[in-house]
C-alpha positions in Angstrom: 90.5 107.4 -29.7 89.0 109.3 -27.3 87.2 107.4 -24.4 83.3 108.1 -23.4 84.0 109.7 -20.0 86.3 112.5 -22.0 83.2 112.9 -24.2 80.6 113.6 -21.9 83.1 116.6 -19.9 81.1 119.6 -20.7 83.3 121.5 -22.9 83.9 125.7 -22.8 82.4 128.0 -24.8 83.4 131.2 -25.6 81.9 133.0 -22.9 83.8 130.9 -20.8 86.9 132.2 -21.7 88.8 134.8 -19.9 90.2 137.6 -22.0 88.5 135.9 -25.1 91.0 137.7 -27.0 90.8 141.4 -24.8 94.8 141.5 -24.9 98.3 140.8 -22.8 97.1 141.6 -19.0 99.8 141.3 -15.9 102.7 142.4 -14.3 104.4 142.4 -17.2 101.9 144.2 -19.1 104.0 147.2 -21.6 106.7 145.1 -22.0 107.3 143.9 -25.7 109.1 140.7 -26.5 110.1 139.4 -30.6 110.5 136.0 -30.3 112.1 134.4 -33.5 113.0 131.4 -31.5 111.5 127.5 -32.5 110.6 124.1 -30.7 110.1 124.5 -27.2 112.4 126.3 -24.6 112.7 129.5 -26.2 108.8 130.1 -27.2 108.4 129.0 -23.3 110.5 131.8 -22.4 108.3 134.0 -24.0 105.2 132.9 -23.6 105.5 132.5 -20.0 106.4 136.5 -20.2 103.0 136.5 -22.2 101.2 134.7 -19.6 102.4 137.6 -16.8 101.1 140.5 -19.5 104.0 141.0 -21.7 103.2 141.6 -25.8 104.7 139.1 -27.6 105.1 138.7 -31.3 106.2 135.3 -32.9 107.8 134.8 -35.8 108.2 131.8 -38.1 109.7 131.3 -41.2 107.2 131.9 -44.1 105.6 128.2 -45.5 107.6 126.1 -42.7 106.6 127.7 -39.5 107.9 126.7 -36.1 109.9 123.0 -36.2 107.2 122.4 -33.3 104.2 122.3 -35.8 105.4 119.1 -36.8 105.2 117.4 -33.9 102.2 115.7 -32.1 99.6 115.8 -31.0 97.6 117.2 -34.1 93.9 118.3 -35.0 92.7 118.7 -38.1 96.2 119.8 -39.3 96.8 122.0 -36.3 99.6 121.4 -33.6 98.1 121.0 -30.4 101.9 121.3 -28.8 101.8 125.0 -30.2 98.7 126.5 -29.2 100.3 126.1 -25.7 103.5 126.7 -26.3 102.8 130.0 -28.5 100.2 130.7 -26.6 99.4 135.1 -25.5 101.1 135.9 -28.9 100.7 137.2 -32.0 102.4 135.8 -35.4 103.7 136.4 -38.1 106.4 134.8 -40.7 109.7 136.2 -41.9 112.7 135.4 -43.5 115.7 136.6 -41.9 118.2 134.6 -44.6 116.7 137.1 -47.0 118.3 141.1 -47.5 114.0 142.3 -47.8 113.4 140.1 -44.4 116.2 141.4 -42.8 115.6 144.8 -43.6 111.7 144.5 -42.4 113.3 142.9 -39.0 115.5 145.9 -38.8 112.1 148.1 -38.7 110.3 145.7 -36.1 113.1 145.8 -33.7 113.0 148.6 -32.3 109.8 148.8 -31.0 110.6 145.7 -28.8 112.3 145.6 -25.7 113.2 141.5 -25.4 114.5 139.6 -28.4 114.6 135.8 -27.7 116.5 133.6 -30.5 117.6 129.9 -30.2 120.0 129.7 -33.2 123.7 128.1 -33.2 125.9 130.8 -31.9 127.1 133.2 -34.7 124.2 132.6 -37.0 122.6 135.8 -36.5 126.2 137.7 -37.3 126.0 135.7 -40.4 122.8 137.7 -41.6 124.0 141.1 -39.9 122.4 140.9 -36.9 125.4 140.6 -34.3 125.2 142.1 -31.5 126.3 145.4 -32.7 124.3 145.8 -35.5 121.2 145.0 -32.9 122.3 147.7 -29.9 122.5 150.1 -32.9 118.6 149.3 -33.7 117.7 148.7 -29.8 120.2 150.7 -27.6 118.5 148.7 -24.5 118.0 146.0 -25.8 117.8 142.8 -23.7 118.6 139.5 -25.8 118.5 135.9 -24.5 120.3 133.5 -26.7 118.9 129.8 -25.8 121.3 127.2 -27.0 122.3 123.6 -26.6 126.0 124.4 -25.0 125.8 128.5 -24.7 127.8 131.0 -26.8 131.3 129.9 -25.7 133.5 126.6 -25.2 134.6 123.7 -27.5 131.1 122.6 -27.7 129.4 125.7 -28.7 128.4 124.9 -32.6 127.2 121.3 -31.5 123.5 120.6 -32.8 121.2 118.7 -30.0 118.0 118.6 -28.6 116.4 117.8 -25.0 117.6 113.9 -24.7 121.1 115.4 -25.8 121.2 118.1 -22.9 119.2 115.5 -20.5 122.0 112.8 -21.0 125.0 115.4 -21.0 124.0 117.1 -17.8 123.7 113.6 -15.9 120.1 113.5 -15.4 119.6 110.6 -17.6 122.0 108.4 -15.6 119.7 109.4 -12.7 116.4 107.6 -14.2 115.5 104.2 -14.5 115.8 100.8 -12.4 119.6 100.2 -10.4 120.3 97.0 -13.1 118.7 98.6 -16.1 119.6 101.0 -19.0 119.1 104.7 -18.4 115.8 106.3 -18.8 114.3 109.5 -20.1 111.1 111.0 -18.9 108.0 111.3 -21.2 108.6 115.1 -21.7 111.4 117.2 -22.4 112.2 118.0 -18.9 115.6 120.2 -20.2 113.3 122.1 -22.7 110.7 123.3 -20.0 113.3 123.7 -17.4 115.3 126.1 -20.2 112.3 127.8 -21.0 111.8 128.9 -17.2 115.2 130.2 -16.5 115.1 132.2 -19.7 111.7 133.6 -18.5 113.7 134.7 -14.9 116.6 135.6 -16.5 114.8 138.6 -18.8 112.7 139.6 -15.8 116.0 140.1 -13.7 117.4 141.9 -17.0 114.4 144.1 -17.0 114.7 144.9 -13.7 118.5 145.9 -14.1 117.8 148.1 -17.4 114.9 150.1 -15.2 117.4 150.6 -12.5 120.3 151.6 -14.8 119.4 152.3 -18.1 120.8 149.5 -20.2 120.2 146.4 -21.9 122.5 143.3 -21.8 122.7 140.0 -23.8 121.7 136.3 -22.0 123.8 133.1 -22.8 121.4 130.5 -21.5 122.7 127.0 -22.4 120.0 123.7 -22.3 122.7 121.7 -20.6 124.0 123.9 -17.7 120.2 124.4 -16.8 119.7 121.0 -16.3 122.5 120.5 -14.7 121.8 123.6 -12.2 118.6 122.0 -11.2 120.4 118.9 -10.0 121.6 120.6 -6.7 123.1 118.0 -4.7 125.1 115.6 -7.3 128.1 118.1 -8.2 128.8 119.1 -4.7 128.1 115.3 -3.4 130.8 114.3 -5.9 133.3 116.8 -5.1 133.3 116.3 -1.5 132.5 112.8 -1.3 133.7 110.9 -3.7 130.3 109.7 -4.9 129.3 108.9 -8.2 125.2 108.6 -7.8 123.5 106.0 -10.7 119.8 105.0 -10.8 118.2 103.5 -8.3 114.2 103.2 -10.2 111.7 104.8 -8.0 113.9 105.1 -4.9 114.0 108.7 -3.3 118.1 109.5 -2.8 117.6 111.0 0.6 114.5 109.2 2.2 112.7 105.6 2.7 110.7 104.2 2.6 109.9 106.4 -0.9 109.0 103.9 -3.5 105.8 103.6 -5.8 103.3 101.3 -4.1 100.4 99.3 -5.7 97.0 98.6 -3.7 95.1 95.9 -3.5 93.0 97.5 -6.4 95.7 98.1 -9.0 96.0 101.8 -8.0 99.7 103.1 -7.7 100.4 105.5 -4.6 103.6 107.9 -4.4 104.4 108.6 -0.8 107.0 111.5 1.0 108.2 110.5 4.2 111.5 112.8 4.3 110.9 114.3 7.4 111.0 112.2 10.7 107.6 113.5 11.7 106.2 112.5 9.1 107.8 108.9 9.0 105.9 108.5 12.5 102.8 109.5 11.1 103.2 106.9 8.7 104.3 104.3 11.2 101.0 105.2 13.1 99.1 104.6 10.6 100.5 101.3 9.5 99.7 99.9 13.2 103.7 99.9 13.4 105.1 102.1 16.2 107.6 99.3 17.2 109.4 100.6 13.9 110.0 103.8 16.2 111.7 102.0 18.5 113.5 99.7 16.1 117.2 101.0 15.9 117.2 99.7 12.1 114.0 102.0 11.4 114.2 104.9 14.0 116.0 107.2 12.1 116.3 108.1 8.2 119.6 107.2 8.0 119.0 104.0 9.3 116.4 103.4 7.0 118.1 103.7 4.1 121.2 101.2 5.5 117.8 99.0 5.8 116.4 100.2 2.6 114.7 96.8 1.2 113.4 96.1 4.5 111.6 98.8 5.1 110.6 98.7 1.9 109.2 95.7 1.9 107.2 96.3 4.9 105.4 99.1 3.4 104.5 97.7 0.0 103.1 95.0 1.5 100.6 97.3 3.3 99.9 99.3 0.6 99.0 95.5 -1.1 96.7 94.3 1.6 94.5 97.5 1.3 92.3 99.3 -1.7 93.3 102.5 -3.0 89.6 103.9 -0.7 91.6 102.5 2.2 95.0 103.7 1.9 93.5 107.1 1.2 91.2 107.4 4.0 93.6 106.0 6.5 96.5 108.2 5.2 94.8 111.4 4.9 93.6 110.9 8.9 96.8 110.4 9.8 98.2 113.6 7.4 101.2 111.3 5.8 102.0 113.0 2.6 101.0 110.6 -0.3 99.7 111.2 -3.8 97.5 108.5 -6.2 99.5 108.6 -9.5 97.1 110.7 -11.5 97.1 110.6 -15.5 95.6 113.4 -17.4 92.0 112.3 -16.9 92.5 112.3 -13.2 93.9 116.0 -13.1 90.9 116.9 -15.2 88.6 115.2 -12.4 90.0 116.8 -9.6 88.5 119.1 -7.4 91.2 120.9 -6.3 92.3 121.5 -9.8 89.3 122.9 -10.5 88.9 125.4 -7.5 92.6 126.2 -8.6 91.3 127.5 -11.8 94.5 125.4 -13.4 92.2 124.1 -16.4 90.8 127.0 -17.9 89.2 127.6 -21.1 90.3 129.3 -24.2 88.5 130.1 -27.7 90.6 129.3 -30.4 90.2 130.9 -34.0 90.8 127.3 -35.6 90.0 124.9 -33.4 87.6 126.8 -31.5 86.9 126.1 -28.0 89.8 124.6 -26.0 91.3 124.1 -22.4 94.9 124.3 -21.3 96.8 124.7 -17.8 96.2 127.9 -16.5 98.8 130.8 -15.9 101.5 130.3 -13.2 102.2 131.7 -10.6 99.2 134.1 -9.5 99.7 137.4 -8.5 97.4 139.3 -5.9 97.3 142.8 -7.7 98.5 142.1 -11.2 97.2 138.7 -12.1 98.1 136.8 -15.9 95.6 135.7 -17.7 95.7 133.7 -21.0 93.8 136.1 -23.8 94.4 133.6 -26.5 96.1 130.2 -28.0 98.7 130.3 -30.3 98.6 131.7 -33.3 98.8 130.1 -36.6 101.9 130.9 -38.9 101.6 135.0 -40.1 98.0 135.2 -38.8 98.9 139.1 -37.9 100.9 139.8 -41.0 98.1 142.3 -42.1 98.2 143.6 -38.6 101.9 144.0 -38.1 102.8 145.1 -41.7 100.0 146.9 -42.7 98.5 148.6 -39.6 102.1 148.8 -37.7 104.6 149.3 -40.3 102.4 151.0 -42.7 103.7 148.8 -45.8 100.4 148.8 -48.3 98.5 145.8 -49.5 100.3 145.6 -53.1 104.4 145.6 -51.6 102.9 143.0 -48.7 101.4 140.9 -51.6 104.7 141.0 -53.5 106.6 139.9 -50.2 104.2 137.2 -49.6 104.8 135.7 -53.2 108.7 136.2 -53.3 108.4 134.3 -49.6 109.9 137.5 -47.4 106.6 136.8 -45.4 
């Protein structure tokens, strides 16, 4: 149910919208991605590309779609989830299990520079499309392969998803309170973080095929992602001995770090890494005899005296509103954050003068916001031109107008389920 305060925002119109549909715009703009890929890190892949200019066509499987439609949230039918995720592309549906869908993939192919597939290693082979047969079609062609476990090793043919790769990689053992179970986020943290690293990954191969001529396949594996992203833990453990486990809200490397409650019922995050800014804090607590305190003067000694500490700065935060912590906090520049929800990031200010909820017109659903593109560039910004599409919206387009196949073969691929 949606509250009263959401009600009254002023939604977008079309006019609103930038690009309302004008077309890929960016630094990336003349480059052409095919994304067959599903769910979530390899249509990120692409459709960050899409956000920085590139021309990106999605393609689902005729009367199923993308695995990602079927997960919330929905309206009116539609997935909310995919008119992010898919967003700055076109689509349409194929059948590459069939010899006709295969053959019409064969035609498409070529005119793309980036193909990005997610399926188990030596799927595509199975339906002709090795790596061979593709080079043949694409000479310079640049392929990133997004799986749970990459292309080689025992694991390689494994099935999994984002709590798989987020419990292999050790970030699970990471989250949750010192005494309690492990934790996952709510978000596929593996997915999104996959989904960038494939976006880097074909801008760096892009960049190598301009300077040399060639294209190159990309074995991007969920798990090794996530586990790349955890910088400190492998090398900690190698050198050290150290086996780290969950400690709740408790930074690794700083204290105090917790999450504090007000007076109020507001919950405050706080960053006191550096010692600077641990004397701000200090200052503004009215306790500069912890700078003199040899069990709070440096870092290290405040995590030997980690409840203590602790202790001493929750119950501040306690004795004071969420009005007072922030206007004694932000005079004394300590790095703190309330713990927004999505209402509050809607509310915000500096959201808003950010430009990072922008609108978009959507053919189904009409008007619609989203986050906007990231990062911004000073000469070729992104922009988001439209929301995702639904399944084989460009069919006509891409068949008729691009391939030149005519309206009575399309029809007759449509009802045999090619398309």
């Amino acid at each position: 149910m949606m509250d009263s305060e959401h009600n009254n925002e002023p939604r977008p119109r079309a006019s609103d919208a930038p690009g309302a549909g004008a077309g890929p715009k960016g630094p990336l703009s003349g480059v052409k991605v095919l994304d067959i890929s599903t769910v979530i890190a390899g249509p990120l892949s692409s459709t960050l590309l899409g956000d920085l200019g590139a021309e990106v066509l999605k393609v689902e499987l005729p009367g199923v779609g993308d695995h990602l439609r079927q997960l919330p949230p929905h309206k009116d039918g539609k997935s909310l989830w995919s008119k992010v995720a898919n967003r700055n592309k076109r689509g349409i549906t194929l059948d590459l299990r069939r010899p006709d869908g295969v053959s019409l993939f064969e035609r498409l192919l070529p005119r793309y520079d980036v193909l990005v597939e997610n399926f188990r290693p030596g799927t595509l082979d199975a339906w002709g499309l090795g790596m061979q047969r593709l080079t043949q079609l694409r000479p310079d062609l640049i392929v990133l392969r997004v799986t749970g476990f990459g292309q080689t090793g025992p694991y390689r043919n494994r099935p999994g998803f984002a709590r798989i790769f987020e419990a292999m990689s050790g970030f699970v053992n990471l989250c949750g309170d010192r005494d309690g179970p492990p934790m996952y986020p709510g978000f596929p943290v593996s997915d999104a973080l996959t989904g960038l690293f494939g976006a880097y990954a074909i801008a760096a191969a892009l960049l190598h095929r301009d300077r040399n001529g060639e294209g190159q396949e990309i074995d991007l594996s969920a798990t090794e992602a996530m586990f790349r992203v955890l910088d400190f833990m492998a090398i900690e453990y190698d050198q050290l001995g150290v086996v780290r486990g969950r400690q709740g809200n408790l930074n690794a490397y700083s204290a105090p770090s917790d999450v504090y409650v007000t007076l109020d019922g507001k919950w405050v995050a706080l960053a006191v890494s550096a010692p600077t800014v641990f004397r701000r804090l200090a200052l503004a607590m009215d306790r500069t005899d912890l700078l003199e305190d040899e069990d709070f003067n440096t870092n290290a000694a405040r995590i030997r005296n980690r409840e203590r500490i602790e202790q001493i700065t929750r119950q501040w935060f306690g004795a004071r509103s969420m009005q007072d912590v922030e206007s004694v906090l932000r005079r004394h520049e300590v790095s703190f954050s309330p713990i927004y929800d999505i209402r509050d990031i809607f509310s915000d200010p500096h959201f808003a003068d950010r430009n990072m909820i922008i609108p978009v017109v959507d053919a189904t659903l009409g008007p619609l916001r989203m986050q906007g593109v990231v990062p911004r560039f000073s000469r070729t910004p992104g922009e988001v031109w439209r929301a995702g599409p639904e399944p084989g919206e460009h069919n006509d387009q891409v068949y008729g107008d691009e391939l030149g196949i005519d309206l009575q073969t399309r029809e007759s691929l449509e009802r045999d389920g090619v398309i």
